[in-house]
C-alpha positions in Angstrom: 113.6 109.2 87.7 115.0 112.3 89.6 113.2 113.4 93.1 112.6 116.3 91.7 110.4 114.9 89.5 108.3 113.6 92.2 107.3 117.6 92.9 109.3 118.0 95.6 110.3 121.6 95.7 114.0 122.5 94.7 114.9 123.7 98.4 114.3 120.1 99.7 116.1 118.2 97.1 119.3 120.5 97.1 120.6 118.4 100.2 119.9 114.8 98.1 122.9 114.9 95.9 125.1 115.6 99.2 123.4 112.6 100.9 124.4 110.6 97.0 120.4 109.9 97.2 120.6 109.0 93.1 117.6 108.0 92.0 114.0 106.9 94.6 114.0 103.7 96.0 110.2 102.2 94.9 108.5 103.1 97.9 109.8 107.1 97.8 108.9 107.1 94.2 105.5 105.9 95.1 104.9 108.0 98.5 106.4 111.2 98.2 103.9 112.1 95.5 100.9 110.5 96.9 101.6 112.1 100.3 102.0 115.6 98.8 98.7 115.5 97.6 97.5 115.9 101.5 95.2 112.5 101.4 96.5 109.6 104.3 98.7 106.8 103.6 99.1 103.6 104.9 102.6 102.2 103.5 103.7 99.3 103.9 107.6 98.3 102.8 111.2 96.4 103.6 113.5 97.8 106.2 116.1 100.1 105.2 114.4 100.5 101.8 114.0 104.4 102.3 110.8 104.8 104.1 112.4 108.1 106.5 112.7 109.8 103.2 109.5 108.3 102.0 107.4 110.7 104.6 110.1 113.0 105.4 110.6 114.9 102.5 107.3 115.2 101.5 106.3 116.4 105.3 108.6 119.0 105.0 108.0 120.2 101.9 104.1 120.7 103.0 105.3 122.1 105.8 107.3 124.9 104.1 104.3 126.1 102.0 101.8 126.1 105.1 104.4 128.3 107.4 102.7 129.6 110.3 103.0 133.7 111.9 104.1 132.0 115.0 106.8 128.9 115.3 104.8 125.8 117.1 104.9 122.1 115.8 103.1 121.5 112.8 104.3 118.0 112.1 104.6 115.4 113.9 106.7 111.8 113.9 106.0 109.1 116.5 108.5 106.4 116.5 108.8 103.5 119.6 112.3 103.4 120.8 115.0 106.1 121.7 117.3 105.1 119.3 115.0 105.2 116.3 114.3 109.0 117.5 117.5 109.6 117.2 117.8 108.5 113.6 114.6 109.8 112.1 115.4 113.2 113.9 118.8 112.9 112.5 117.5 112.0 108.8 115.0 115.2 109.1 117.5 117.6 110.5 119.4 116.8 107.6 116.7 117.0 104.4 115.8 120.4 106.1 119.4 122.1 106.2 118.4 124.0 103.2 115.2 125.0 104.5 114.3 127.3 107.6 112.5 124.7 109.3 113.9 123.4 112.6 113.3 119.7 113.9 113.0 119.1 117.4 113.5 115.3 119.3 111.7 114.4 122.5 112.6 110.9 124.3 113.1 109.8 127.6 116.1 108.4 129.2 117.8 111.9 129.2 116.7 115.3 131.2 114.1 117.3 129.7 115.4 120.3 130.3 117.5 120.6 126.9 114.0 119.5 125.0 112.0 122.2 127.0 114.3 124.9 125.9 114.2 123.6 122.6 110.7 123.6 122.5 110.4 127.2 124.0 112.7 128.9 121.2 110.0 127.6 118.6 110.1 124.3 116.2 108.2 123.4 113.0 108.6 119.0 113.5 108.7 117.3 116.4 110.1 113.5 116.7 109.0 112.0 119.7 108.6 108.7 121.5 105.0 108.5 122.9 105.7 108.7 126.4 108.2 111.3 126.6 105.6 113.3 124.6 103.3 112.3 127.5 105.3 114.0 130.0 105.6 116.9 128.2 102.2 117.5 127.7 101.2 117.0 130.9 103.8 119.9 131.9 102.4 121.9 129.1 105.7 122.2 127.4 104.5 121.5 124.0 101.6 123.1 122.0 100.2 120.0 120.1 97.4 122.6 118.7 98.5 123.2 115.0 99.7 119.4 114.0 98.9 119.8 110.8 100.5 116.1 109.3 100.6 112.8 112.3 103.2 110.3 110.9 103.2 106.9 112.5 106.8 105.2 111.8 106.9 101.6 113.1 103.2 101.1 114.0 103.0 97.6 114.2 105.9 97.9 116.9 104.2 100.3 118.7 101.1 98.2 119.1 103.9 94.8 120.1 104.9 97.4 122.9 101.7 98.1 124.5 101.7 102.0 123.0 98.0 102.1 122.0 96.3 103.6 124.6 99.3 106.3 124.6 98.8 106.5 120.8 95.2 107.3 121.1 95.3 109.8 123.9 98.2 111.9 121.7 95.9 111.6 118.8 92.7 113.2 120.6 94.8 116.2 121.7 95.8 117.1 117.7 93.7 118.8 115.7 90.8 116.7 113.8 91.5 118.0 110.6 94.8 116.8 109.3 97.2 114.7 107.7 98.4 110.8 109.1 100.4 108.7 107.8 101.5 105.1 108.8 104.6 103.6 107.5 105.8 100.0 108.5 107.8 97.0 107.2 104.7 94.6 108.4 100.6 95.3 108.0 99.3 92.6 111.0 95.5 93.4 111.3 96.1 95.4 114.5 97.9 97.9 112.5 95.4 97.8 109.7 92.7 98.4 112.8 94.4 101.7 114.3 94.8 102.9 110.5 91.1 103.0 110.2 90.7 104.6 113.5 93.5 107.3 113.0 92.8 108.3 109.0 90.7 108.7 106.6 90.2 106.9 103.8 93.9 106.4 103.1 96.1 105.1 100.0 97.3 102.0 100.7 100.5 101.9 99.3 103.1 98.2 99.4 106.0 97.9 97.9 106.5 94.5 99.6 104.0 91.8 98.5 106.5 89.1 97.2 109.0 90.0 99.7 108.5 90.6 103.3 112.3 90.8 103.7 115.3 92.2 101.5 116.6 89.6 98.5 119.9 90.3 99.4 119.7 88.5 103.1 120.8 84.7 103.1 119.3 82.6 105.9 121.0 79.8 107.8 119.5 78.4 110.7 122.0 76.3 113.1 120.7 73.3 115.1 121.8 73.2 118.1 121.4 71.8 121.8 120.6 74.6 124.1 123.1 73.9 126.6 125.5 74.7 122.9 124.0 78.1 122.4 127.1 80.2 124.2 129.6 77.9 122.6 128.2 77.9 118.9 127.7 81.8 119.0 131.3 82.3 119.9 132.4 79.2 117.1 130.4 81.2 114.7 131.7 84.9 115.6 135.2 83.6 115.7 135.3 81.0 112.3 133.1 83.1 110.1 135.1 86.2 109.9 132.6 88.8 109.9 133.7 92.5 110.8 130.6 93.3 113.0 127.9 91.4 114.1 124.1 92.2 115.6 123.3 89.3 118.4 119.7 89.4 119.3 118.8 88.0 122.7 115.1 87.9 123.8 116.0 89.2 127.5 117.8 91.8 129.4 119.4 89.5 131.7 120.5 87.0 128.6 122.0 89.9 127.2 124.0 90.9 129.6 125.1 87.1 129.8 125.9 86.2 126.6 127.8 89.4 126.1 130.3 88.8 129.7 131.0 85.1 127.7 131.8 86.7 124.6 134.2 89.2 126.3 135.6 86.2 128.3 136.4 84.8 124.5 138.5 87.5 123.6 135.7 89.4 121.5 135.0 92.9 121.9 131.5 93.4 122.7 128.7 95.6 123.9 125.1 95.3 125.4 122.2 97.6 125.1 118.6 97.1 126.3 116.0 98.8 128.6 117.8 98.9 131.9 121.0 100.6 130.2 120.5 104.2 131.1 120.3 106.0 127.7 123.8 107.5 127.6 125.6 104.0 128.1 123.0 103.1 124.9 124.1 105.6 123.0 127.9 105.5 124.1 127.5 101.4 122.9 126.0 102.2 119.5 128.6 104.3 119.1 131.1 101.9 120.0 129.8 99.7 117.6 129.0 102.1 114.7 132.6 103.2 115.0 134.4 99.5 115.1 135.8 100.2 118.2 133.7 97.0 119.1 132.6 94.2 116.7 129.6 93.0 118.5 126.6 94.4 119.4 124.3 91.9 121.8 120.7 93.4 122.0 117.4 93.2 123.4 114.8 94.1 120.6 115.4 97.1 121.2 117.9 97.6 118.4 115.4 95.6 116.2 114.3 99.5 115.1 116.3 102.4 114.2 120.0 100.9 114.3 121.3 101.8 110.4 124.8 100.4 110.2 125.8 101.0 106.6 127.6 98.4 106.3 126.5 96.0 108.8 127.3 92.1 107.3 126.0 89.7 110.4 122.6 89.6 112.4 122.8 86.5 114.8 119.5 85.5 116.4 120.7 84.1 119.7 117.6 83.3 120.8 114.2 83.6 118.1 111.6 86.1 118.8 108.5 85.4 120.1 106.7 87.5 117.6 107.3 86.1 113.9 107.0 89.7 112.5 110.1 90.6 115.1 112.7 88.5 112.6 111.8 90.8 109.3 113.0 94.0 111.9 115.7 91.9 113.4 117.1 90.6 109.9 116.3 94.0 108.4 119.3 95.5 110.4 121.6 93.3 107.5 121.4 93.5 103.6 120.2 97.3 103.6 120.2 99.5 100.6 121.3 96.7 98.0 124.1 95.1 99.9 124.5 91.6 101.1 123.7 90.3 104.3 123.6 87.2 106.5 121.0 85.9 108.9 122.1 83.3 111.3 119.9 81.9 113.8 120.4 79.2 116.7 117.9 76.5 117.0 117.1 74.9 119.8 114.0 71.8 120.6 112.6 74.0 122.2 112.4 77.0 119.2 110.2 74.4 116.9 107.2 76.4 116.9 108.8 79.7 116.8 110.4 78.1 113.6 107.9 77.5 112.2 106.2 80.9 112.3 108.8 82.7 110.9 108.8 80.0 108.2 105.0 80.9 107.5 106.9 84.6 106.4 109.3 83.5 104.5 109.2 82.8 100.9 111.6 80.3 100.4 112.3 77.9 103.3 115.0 78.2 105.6 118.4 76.3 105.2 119.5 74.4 108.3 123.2 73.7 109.2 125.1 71.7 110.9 128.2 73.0 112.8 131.6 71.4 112.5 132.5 70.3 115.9 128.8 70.5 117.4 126.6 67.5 117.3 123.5 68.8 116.7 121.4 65.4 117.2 119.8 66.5 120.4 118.6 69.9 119.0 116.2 68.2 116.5 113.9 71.1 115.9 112.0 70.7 112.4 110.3 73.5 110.4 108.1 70.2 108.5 107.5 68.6 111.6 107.1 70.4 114.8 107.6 68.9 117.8 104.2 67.0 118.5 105.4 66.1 121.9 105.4 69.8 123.2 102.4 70.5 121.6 100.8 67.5 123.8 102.3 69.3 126.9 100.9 72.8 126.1 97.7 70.7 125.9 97.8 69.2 129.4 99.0 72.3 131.0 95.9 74.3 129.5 93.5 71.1 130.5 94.7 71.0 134.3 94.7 74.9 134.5 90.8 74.4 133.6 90.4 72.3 136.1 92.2 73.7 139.1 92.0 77.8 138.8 88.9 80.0 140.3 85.9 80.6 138.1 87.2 84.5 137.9 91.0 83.4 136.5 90.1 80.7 134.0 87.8 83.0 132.8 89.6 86.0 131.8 92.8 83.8 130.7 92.3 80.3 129.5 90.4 82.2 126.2 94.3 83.9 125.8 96.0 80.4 126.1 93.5 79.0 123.6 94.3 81.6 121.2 98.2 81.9 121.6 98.5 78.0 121.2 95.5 77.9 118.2 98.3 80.0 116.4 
């Protein structure tokens, strides 16, 4: 199977073969067609399995036969972090060479004064994080009237970061009649709950039911005592031999820590979250992309949008607190049908967190010991979770009962009951 025989118009598929895009990956060979049609789509597949192409091409290939007397947007792509804007605006730019169609990006972290001239000399797509978009609607700097096709790329991390209510006020300033389309490597309910609020009657389309990540990704979990953490990343970095490596850390401050250690060990290294300002973000992927560094320590942050081609080591310093977040984190590795590694370090404390991403998984996780690391005290179990902590979580949520105002227990002890009844 060809794209072109998917129906995409010659124009778009000219710049394919440059790319060496051979043959669809299954969920372009299932979208592009579908989303040609016009009807909504709610897609659900692995990371870097192709889903930028999946909506891309087809968007702007409807987009060339609608073209419009006057140049305003006329598709849209919301995405949740800078650095996936960057890439999907990238990836469009570059399926539209052939094509008069120009592609515009709108985040924040930079000036807007480059976007606003963009935006003023006319542009057919617009990729944009939501409240950058914000900003420039409220300055009137963007004509949202004409949208004729909404795509939603990583929903189910837009809802993790709070984006709703941002979503939902974009959506009521685009036209009602229209295309949306909502692409993502996990369906939780709340995703499945703004689909039904944001389409109508869409094909469901998932190319991942046996496999929520990539086959090509082996897992290793390392047990070890927390006080270990610092010492068993650098033992792994060092021993293992990897090229590059992705370290996920869960906050800005233990990013910024575990990244001063590992240059301390002799390891060139660099640290991107929220705080950075968006050129030292960029200026670090870079870095990174280009080797002159071999390890990346992140936030979540780089959980989206970071395609290394050849990336062979995610580390997951510290777990996420969402089990969903590991399927982005891991799908960083193992992209396009290469091999990958997943390491993650263990702690007593991570038991529960285990065990979620367990729950995800199909085949269980393989723990390891490390040579020269007595991983006795670490003890967590994905079989047994630690009973003890559970018994603590209890008491804390018994005494809170007893001890807060009426008008505090009552609009959080029904949270704590439902985070621990997870």
């Amino acid at each position: 199977m060809s794209f072109s025989t998917l129906g995409l118009t010659p124009s778009v598929c000219l710049p394919l073969a440059r790319l060496q895009y051979e043959a669809p990956t299954p969920i372009q060979s299932q979208a592009i067609p579908v989303v040609l049609t016009g009807c909504d789509v709610l897609a659900r597949a692995q990371t870097g399995t192709g889903k930028t192409a999946a909506f891309g091409l087809p968007m702007i290939d409807r987009l060339l036969a609608s073209r419009a007397g006057r140049r305003i947007p006329r598709g849209l792509v919301l995405v949740p972090t800078r650095e996936l804007a960057v890439q999907v605006h990238r990836a469009l730019a570059t399926y539209a060479t052939s094509t008069s169609l120009r592609v515009t990006a709108i985040f924040g972290g930079v000036g807007m004064g480059a976007q606003i001239q963009a935006l003023k000399g006319g542009t057919d797509l617009v990729v944009a994080t939501p409240g950058r978009l914000i900003d420039h609607m409220q300055r009137r700097t963007i004509d949202l009237s004409a949208i004729e096709i909404l795509t939603l790329d990583e929903a189910d991390r837009m809802l993790d970061l709070g984006f709703a209510p941002a979503l939902r006020r974009i959506v009521a300033s685009l036209p009602r009649r229209r295309q949306t389309l909502l692409f993502s490597a996990t369906l939780p309910d709340g995703v499945v709950r703004l689909a039904a609020d944001f389409t109508r009657d869409p094909t469901r389309l998932d190319v991942s039911r046996e496999h929520v990540v990539a086959t090509t990704v082996t897992h290793h979990v390392h047990t070890v005592a927390a006080d270990q953490k610092r010492a068993v990343l650098t033992h792994v970095l060092t021993r293992e031999g990897a090229s590059q490596a992705l370290v996920f850390c869960k906050t800005k401050r233990g990013s910024d820590r575990v990244g001063e250690h590992l240059e301390r060990a002799g390891i060139k290294t660099a640290v991107i979250h929220g705080n950075k300002s968006q050129n030292a973000r960029t200026r670090a992927l870079g870095d990174f992309k280009t080797g002159h560094v071999n390890v990346l320590v992140a936030t979540d942050i780089a959980a989206r949008g970071l395609d290394i081609a050849h990336l062979p080591l995610v580390i997951n310093y510290d777990l996420p607190l969402v089990a969903e977040d590991y399927v982005h984190r891991i799908g960083r590795t193992g992209r396009a049908g290469r091999s990958g590694r997943a390491v993650s370090l263990v702690s007593a404390a991570d038991s529960l967190l285990l065990r979620d991403i367990q729950r995800l998984l199909p085949a269980p996780l393989q723990q390891l010991a490390v040579d020269g690391f007595d991983a006795t005290s670490a003890g967590p179990s994905i079989d047994k979770p630690d009973r003890t902590r559970d018994r603590s979580r209890r008491a804390g949520v018994r005494r809170f009962e007893r001890t807060a105002p009426r008008r505090v227990r009552d609009s959080r002890v029904q949270k704590s009951h439902v985070a621990f009844s997870r």
